[in-house]
C-alpha positions in Angstrom: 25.6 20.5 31.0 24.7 17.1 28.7 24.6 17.5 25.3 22.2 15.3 23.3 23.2 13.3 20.7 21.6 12.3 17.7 20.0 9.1 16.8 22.2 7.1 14.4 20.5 5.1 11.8 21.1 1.8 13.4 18.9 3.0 16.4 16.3 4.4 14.5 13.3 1.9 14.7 12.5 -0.3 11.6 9.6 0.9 9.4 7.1 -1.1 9.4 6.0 -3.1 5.4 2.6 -4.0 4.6 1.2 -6.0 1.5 -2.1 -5.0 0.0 -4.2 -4.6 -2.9 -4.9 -0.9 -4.3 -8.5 0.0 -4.0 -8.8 3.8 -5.2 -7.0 6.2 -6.7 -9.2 9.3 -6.7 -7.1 11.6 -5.1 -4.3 13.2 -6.4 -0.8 12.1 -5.4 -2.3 9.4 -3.0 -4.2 5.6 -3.2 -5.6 3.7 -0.9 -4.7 0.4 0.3 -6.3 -2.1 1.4 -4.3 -5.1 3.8 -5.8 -8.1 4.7 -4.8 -10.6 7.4 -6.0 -14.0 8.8 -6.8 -14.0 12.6 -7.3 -16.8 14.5 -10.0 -16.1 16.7 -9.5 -16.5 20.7 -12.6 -19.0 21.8 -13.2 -21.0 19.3 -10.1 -21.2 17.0 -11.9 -19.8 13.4 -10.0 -18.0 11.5 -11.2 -15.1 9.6 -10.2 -12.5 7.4 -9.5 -9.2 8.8 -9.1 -6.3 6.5 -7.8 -2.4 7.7 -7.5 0.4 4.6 -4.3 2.7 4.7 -3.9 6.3 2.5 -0.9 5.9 1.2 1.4 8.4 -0.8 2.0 7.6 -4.6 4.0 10.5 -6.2 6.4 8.4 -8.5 5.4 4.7 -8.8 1.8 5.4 -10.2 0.2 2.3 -9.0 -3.5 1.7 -10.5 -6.7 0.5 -9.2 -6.5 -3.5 -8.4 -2.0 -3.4 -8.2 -0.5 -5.5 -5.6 1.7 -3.1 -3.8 4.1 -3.2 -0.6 3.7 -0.2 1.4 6.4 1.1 4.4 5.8 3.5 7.2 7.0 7.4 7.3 6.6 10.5 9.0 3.2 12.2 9.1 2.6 13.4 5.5 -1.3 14.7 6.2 -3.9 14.0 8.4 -4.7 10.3 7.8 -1.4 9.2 5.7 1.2 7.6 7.0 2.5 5.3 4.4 4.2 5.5 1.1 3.8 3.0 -1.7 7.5 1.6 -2.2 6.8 -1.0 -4.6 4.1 -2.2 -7.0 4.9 -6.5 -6.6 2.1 -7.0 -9.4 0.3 -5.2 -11.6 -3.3 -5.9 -11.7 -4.8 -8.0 -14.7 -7.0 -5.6 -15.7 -4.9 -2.8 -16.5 -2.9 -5.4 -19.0 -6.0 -6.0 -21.0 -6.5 -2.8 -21.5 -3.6 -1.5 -23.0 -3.8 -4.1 -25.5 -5.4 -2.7 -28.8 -8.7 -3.7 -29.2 -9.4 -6.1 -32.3 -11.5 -3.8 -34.8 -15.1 -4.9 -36.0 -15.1 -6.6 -39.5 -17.5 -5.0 -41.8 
């Protein structure tokens, strides 16, 4: 008899990291991210922009609508996601104007 043994962390295959912006956050615990790549196309050597959106879990970081965040790979968590926002690199400008006061109307 063999016994199987288990996969130590230095076999395990590196998870994957992604850069992309933060397009909705309408769902509950989750956002969705859209990446963006340049691809130099095969006949004629253009290069063009290439865009793929990811679901992506969000339970502690709270990132907002238009946040630069870097994504990594995980196990299933649902049907579609895959990925789990690990860190917000920069918050969008928006969302900065917003939360300062607003000046109020001189009467």
């Amino acid at each position: 008899m063999s016994e199987t043994t288990p996969a130590l962390p230095a076999q395990r295959k590196r998870r994957t990291k992604k850069v992309g912006t933060v397009v909705s956050t309408k769902m509950e615990k989750t956002v969705v991210v859209e990446v963006t790549r340049t691809v130099r196309e095969a006949r004629y050597g253009r290069y063009m922009k290439q865009s793929k959106k990811f679901l992506a879990d969000d339970r502690v970081l709270g990132a907002r609508l238009g946040d630069i965040v870097e994504i990594e790979e995980t196990r299933p968590l649902s049907a579609r996601k895959r990925w789990r926002v690990r860190a917000i690199v920069k918050r969008s400008a928006q969302h900065v104007r917003a939360a300062a006061p607003a000046a109020a109307p001189g009467n």
